[in-house]
C-alpha positions as CSV (number, residue, x, y, z in Angstrom):
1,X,0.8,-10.6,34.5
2,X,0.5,-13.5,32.6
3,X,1.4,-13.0,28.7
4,X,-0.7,-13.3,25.9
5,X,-0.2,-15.6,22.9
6,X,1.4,-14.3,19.4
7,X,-1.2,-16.4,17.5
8,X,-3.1,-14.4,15.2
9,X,-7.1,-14.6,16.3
10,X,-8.3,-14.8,12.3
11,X,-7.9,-16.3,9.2
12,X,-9.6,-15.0,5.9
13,X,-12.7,-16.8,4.7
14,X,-11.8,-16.8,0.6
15,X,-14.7,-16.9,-1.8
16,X,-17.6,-16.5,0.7
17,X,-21.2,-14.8,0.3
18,X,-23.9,-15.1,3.5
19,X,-27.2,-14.8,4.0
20,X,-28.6,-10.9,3.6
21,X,-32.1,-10.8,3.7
22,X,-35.1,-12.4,2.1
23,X,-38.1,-11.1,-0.3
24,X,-40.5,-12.2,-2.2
25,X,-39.8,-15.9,-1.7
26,X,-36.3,-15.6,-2.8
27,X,-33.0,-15.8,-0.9
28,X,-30.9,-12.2,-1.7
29,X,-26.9,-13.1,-0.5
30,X,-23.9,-10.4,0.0
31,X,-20.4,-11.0,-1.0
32,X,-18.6,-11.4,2.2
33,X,-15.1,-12.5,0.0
34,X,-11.7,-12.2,2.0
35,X,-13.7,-11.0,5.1
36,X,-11.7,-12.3,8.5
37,X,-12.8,-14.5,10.6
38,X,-12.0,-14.3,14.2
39,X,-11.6,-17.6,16.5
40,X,-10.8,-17.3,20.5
41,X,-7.3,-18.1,21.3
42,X,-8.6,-21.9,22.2
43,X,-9.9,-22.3,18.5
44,X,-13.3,-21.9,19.2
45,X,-15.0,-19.4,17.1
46,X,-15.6,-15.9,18.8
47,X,-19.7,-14.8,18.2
48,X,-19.3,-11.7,19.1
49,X,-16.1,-10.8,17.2
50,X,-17.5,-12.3,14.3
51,X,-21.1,-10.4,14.6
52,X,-18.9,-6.8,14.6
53,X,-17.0,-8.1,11.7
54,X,-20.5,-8.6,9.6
55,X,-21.2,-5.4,10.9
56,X,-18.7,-3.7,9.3
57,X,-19.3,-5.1,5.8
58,X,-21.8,-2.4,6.2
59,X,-20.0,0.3,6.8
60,X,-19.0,2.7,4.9
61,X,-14.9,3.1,4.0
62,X,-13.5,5.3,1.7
63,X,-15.8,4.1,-0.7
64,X,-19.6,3.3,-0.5
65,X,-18.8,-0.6,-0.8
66,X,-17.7,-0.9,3.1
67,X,-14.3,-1.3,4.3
68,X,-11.9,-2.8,1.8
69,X,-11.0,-6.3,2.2
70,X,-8.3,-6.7,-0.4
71,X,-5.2,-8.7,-0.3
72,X,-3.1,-11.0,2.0
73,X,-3.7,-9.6,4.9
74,X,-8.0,-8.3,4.0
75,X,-7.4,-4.7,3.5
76,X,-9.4,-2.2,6.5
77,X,-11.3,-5.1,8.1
78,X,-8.6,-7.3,8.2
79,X,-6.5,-4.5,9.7
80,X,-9.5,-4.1,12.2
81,X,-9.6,-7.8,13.1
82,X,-6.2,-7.5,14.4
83,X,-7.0,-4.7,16.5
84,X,-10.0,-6.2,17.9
85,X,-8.1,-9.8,18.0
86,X,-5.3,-7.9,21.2
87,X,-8.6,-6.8,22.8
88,X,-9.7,-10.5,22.9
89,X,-6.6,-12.2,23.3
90,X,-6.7,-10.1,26.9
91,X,-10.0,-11.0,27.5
92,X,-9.9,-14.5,27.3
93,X,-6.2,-14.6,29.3
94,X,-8.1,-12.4,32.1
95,X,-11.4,-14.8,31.8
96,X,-13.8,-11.8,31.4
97,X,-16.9,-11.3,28.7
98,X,-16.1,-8.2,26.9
99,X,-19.3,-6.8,27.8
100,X,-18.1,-7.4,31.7
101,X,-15.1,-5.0,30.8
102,X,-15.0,-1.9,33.2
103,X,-13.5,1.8,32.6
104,X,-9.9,0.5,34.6
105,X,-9.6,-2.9,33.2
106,X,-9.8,-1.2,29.4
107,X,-7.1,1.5,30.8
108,X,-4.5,-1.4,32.1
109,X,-5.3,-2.9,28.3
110,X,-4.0,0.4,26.8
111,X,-1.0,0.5,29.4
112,X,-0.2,-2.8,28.4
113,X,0.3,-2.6,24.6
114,X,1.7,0.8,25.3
115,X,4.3,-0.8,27.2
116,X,4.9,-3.9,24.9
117,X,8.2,-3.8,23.3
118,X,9.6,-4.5,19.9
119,X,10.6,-8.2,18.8
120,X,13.7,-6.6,17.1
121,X,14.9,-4.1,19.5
122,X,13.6,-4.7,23.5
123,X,14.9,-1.1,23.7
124,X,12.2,0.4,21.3
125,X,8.2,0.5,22.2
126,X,6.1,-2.3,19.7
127,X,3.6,0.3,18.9
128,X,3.8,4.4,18.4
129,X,2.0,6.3,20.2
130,X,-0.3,7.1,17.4
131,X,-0.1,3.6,16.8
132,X,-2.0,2.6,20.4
133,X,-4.4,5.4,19.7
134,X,-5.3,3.8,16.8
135,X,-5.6,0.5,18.2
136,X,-7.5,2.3,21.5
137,X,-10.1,3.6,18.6
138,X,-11.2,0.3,17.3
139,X,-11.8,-1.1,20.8
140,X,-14.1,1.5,21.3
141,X,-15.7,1.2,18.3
142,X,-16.0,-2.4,19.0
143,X,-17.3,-2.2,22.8
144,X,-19.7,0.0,21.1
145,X,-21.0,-2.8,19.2
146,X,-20.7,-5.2,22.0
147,X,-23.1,-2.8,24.5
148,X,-25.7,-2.5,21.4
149,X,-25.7,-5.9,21.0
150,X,-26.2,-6.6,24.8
151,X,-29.0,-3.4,24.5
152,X,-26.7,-1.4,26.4
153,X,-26.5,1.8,25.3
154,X,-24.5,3.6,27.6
155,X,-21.7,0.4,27.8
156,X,-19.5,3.2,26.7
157,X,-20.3,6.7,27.5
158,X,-19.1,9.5,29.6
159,X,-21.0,7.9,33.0
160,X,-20.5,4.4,31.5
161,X,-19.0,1.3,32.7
162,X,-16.7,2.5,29.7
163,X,-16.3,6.3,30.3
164,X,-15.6,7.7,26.6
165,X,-16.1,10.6,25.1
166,X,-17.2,12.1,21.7
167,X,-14.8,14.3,20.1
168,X,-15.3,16.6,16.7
169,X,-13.1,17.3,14.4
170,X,-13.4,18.4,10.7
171,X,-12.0,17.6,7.2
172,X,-12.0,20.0,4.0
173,X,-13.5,18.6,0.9
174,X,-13.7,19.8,-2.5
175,X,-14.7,23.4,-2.9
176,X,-13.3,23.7,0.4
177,X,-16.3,23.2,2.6
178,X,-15.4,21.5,6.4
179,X,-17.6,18.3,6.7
180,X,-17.3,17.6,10.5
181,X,-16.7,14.5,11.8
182,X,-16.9,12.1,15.2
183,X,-14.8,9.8,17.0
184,X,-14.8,8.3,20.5
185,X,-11.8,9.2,23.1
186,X,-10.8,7.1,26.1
187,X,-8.9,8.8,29.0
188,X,-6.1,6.5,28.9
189,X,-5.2,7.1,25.2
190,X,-3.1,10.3,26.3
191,X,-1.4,12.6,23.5
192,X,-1.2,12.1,19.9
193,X,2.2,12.7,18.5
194,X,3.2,14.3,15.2
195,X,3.0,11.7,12.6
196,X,6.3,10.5,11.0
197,X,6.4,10.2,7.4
198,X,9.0,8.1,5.6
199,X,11.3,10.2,3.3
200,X,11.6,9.1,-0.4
201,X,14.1,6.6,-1.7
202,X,16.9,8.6,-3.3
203,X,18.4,7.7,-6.8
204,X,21.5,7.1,-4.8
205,X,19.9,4.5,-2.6
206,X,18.5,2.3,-5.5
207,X,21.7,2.4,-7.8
208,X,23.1,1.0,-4.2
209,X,20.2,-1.7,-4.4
210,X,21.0,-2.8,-8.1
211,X,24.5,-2.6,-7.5
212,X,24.2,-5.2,-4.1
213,X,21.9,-7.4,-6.0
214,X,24.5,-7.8,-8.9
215,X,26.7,-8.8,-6.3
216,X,24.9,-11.1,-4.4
217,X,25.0,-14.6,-4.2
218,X,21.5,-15.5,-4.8
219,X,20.0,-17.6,-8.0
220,X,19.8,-15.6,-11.0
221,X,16.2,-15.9,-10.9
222,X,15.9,-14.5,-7.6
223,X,18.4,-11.4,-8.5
224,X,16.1,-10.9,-11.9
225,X,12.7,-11.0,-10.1
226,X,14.3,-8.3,-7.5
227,X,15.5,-6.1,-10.7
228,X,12.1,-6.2,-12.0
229,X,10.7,-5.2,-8.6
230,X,12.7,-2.7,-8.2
231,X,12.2,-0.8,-11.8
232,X,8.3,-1.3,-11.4
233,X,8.6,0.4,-7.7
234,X,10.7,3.0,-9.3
235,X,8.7,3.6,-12.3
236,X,4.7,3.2,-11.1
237,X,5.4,3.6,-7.6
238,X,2.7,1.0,-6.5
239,X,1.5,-0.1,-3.3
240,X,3.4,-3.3,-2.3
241,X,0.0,-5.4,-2.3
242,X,-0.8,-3.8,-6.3
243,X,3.0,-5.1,-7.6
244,X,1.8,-8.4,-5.4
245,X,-1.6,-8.9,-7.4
246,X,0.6,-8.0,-11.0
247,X,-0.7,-10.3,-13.6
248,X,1.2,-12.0,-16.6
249,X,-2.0,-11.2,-18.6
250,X,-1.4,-7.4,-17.7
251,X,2.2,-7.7,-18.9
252,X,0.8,-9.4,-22.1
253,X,-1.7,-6.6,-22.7
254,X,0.8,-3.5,-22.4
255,X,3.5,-5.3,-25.0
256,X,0.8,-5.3,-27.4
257,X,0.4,-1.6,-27.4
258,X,1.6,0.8,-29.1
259,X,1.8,3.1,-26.3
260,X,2.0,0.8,-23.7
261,X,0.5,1.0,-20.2
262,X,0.1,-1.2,-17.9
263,X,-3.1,-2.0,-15.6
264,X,-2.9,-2.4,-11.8
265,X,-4.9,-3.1,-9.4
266,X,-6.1,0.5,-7.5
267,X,-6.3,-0.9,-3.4
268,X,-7.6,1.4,-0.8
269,X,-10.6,1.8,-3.2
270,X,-13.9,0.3,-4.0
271,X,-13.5,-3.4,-5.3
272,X,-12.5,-3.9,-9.0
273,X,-10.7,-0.7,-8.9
274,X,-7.9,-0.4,-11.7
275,X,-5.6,2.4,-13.0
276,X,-3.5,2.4,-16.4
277,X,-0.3,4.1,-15.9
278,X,2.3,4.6,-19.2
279,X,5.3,2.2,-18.2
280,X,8.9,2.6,-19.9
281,X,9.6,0.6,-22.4
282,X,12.7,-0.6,-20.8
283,X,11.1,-1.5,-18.1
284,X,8.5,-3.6,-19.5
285,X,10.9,-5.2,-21.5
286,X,12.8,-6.3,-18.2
287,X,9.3,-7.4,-16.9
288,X,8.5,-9.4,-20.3
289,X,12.2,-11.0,-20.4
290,X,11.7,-11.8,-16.5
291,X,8.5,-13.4,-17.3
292,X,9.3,-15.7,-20.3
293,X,12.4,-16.5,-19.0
294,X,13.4,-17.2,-15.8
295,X,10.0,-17.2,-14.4
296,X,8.8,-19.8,-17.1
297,X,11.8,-21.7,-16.6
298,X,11.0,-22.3,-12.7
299,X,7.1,-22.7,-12.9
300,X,7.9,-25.4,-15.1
301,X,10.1,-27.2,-12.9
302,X,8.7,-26.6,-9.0
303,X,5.3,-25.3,-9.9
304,X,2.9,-28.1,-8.4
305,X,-0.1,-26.9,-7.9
306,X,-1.5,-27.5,-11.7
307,X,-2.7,-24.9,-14.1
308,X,-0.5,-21.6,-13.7
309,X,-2.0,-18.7,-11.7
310,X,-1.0,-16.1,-13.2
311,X,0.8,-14.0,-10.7
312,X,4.3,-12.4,-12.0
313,X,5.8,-12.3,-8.9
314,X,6.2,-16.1,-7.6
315,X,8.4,-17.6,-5.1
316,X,11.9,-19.3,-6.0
317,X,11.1,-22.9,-3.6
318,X,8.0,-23.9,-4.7
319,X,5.8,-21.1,-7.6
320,X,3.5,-20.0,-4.9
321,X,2.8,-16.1,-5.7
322,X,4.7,-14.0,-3.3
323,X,3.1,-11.9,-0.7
324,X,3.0,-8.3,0.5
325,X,5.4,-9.2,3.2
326,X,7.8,-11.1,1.1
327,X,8.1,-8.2,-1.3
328,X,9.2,-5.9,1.6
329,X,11.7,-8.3,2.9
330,X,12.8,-8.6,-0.8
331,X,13.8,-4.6,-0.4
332,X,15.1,-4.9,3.3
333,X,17.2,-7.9,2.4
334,X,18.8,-5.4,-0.3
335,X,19.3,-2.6,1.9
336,X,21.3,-4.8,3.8
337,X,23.9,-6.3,1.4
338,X,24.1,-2.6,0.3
339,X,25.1,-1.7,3.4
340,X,22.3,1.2,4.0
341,X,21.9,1.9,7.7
342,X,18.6,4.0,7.1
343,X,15.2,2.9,6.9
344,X,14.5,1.7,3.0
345,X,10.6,-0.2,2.2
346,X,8.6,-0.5,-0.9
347,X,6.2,2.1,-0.2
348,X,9.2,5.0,0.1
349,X,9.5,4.4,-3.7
350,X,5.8,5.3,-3.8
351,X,6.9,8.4,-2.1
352,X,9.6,9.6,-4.4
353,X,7.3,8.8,-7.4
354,X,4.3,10.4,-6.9
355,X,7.1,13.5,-5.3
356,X,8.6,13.7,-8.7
357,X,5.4,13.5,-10.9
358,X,4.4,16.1,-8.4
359,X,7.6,18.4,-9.0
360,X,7.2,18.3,-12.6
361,X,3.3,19.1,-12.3
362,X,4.2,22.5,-10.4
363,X,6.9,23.1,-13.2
364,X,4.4,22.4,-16.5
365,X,1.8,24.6,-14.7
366,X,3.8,27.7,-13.3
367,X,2.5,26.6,-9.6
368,X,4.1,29.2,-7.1
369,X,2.8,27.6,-3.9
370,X,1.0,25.0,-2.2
371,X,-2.3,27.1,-2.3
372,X,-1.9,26.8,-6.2
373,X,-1.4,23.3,-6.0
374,X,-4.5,22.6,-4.4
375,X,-6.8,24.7,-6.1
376,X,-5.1,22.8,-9.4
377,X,-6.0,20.0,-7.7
378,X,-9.8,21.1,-7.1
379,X,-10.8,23.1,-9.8
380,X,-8.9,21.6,-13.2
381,X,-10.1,18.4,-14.4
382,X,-7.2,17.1,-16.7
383,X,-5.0,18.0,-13.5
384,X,-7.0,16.1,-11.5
385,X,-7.2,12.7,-14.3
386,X,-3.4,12.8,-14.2
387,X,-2.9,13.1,-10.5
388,X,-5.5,10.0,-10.3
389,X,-4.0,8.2,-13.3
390,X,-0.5,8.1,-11.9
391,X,-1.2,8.0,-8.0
392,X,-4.6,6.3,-7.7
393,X,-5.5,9.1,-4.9
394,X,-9.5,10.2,-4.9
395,X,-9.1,12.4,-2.2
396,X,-7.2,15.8,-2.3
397,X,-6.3,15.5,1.4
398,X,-4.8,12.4,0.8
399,X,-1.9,14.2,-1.5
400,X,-1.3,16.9,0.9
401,X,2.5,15.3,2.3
402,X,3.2,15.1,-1.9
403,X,2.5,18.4,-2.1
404,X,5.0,19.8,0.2
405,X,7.5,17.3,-0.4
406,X,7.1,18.4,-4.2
407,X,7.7,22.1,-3.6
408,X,10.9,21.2,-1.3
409,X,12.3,19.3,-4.3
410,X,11.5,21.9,-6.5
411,X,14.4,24.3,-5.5
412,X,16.8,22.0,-6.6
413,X,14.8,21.3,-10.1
414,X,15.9,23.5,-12.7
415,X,14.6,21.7,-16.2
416,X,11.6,21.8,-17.4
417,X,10.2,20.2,-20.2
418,X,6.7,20.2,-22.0
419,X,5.0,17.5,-20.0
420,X,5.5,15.0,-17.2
421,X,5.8,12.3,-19.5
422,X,8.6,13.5,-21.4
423,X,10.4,14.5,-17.9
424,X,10.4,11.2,-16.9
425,X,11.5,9.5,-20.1
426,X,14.5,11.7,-19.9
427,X,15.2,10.4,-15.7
428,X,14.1,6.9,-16.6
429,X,17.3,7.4,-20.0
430,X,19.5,9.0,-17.6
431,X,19.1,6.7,-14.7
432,X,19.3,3.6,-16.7
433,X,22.3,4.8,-18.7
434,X,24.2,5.4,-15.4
435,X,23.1,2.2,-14.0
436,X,24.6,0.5,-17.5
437,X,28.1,2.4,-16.7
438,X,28.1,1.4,-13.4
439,X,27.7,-2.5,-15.3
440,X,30.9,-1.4,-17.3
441,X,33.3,-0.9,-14.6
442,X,32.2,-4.1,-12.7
443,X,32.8,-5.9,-16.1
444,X,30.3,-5.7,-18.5
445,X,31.7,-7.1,-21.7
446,X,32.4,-3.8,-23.8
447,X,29.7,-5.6,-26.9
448,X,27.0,-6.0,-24.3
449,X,27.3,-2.1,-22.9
450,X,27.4,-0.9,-26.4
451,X,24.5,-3.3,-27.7
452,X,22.4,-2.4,-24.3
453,X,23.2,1.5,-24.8
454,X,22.2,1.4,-28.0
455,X,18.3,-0.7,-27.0
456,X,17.9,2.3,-24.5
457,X,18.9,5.0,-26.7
458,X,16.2,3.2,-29.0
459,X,13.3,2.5,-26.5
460,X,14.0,6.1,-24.9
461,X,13.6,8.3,-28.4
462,X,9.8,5.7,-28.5
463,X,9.0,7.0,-25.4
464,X,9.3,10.5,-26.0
465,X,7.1,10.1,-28.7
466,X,4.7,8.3,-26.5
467,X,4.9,10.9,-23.9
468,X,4.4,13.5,-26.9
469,X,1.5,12.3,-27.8
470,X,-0.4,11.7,-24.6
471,X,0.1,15.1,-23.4
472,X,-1.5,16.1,-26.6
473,X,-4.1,13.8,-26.2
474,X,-4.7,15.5,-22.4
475,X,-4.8,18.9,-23.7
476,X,-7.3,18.0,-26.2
477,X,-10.8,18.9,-25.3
């Protein structure tokens, strides 16, 4: 069987708004802004692919604004595009219409990616098989749209050209009521395994990190920008594409406060969607150094592209702000010169965050089990700001892995103080302090250690009074 191209189908469109409907005599437009694009693997662009991608502007995500379309890579529809784009790419390489797809060609489609193997290993499969459902789903989803279009409406069906079926299944939302829900099923998809989730980062595993970045070889902008990223990952736990979209501005803001926090960007949410978490003041002091030194120092000198962007995180050849894959690479690289054989990303640091602010939750409010937890979760507001301060979650279901995670940890946790905050004030002090030691044996001047111990002790003691006072300020009604 003849192979079919790598080449990614679509592109995103930028700032773009089209045509949505017209009324008295005026011309009423929808934001289509980041939406993907999808072109035939010949160039040409694909009408039908591009008439399901209007389609889902319309439908509804985890928000009522459609499918999100944020960031490099265009959030849910630009994860959709891709799905569709394998579809396509085996449709034009076989010469067949997608509506002229049959119930066995669509089955050898889903045998093929099944059996597709990985660039890095030829030993391992390319996709999971959760991974080919997933994909399976949003063919389905699109043939769907392709028979409606064509005004066939059994295209895919249980006696269809495309035999699927509807399955049921249910989801518990707050006050515990099951809101059922529907999703197409093709034969070929087989067995769903259990999911694998991604264990957090360790403490061990990022003093490894800071320690093989100290010893690399690398400019010492490049080893500053991965210091920063690493405390902010540490600290906020944010997705990889929110620490992408970072602003100077936002870095500006929080050094202006008195109790600084710092804004990000909230993805997986309805656009504009922003969060305020309390940062360290270590850490933002790393972040304003990084900023007005080395990163002003290079945008000054490579930086061609005219007025600055604005983006904290920029690349070290030419300015250009980095992207969500870049910052991963930044983290594999790392786990490399540190010599860590298991699996290390950005969004494991998102794990052990939310995991600890979890752990200390259960300790502040006597939680005995996960039951507890979630009817913390459901019924007390001021639990439920917190949790949607730190994490960015809406949906209680979306926490669940946390949750149990959390209570695993909490065996070995045996402190606890009066509020979250002031918990992790005293890790970020601890953590910092031991990274500083471990600075002092690979030869840290003896003045620097001392004048650095003594800016921590300084900053930490701040903190605490910071995290004082916002736990008062929660507990106020």
């Amino acid at each position: 069987m003849q192979a079919v191209t790598s080449k990614k189908l679509h592109s995103l469109l930028g700032d773009f708004t089209f045509f949505n409907h017209f009324s008295v005599d005026r011309i009423s437009t929808r934001d289509a802004s980041n939406m993907p694009f999808i072109c035939w693997p010949n160039g040409s662009p694909c009408l039908i692919g591009n008439l399901y991608m209007q389609s889902l502007l319309l439908s509804r995500g985890r928000t009522r604004n459609g499918l999100s379309r944020k960031g490099t890579k265009g959030g849910s529809m630009g994860a959709y595009a891709g799905h569709v784009g394998q579809l396509l790419k085996r449709c034009y390489r076989d010469g067949v219409d997608p509506i002229n797809l049959n119930d066995m060609k669509l089955t050898d489609y889903v045998d093929e990616i099944r059996k597709e193997t990985a660039d890095y290993n030829p030993a391992q499969p390319k996709k999971s098989q959760n991974a080919v459902i997933a994909t399976g789903k949003v063919w389905l989803d699109f043939l769907v749209f392709v028979g409606t279009f064509y005004r066939n409406k059994t295209f895919v069906s249980p006696t269809g050209a495309i035999r699927a079926r509807e399955e049921t299944f249910y989801v518990k939302v707050r006050g515990g009521k099951m809101i059922p829900k529907a999703y197409l099923w093709h034969h070929s998809f087989g067995k769903s395994h259990r999911e694998h989730r991604r264990d957090p980062v360790t403490s061990e595993q990022i003093q490894m990190l800071k320690a093989a970045n100290r010893k690399d070889r690398a400019s010492d902008f490049v080893k500053m920008r991965r210091l920063t990223m690493i405390e902010l990952l540490t600290d906020l736990g944010p997705r990889r594409g929110e620490l992408a979209n970072l602003k100077v501005q936002d870095v500006r803001n929080a050094v202006k406060l008195d109790e600084p926090v710092l804004r990000l960007d909230t993805l997986k949410r309805e656009e504009g969607a922003e969060r305020f978490i309390a940062i360290f003041r270590p850490t933002l002091k790393k972040l304003d150094e990084f900023i007005d030194g080395p990163r002003r120092k290079l945008m000054r000198k490579v930086y061609k592209g005219g007025k600055d962007h604005g983006y904290v995180f920029v690349s070290a050849r030419n300015g250009q702000p980095l992207r969500e894959t870049r910052l991963s690479n930044e983290i594999r690289d790392l786990r490399i010169l540190a010599g860590i054989e298991s699996q290390l990303c950005p969004h494991m640091f998102r794990h052990a965050m939310v995991t600890r602010v979890f752990t200390q939750f259960i300790a502040q409010h006597k939680l005995n089990n996960a039951d507890d937890f979630r009817r913390a979760l459901l019924d007390t507001k001021t639990f439920v700001a917190e949790v949607v301060q730190w994490t960015g979650h809406l949906d209680p279901t979306s926490v669940e892995h946390y949750i149990h995670l959390a209570f695993r940890d909490l065996a070995n946790y045996s402190e606890t103080l009066s509020s979250v905050h002031q918990a992790l004030a005293m890790d970020k002090y601890f953590a910092l302090s031991n990274d500083l030691k471990l600075q002092l044996e690979e030869g840290l001047p003896v003045a620097d250690y001392l004048r650095q111990l003594n800016d921590l002790e300084r900053m930490y003691k701040q903190d605490a009074e910071s995290a004082e006072k916002r736990t008062t300020s929660l507990r106020t009604p």
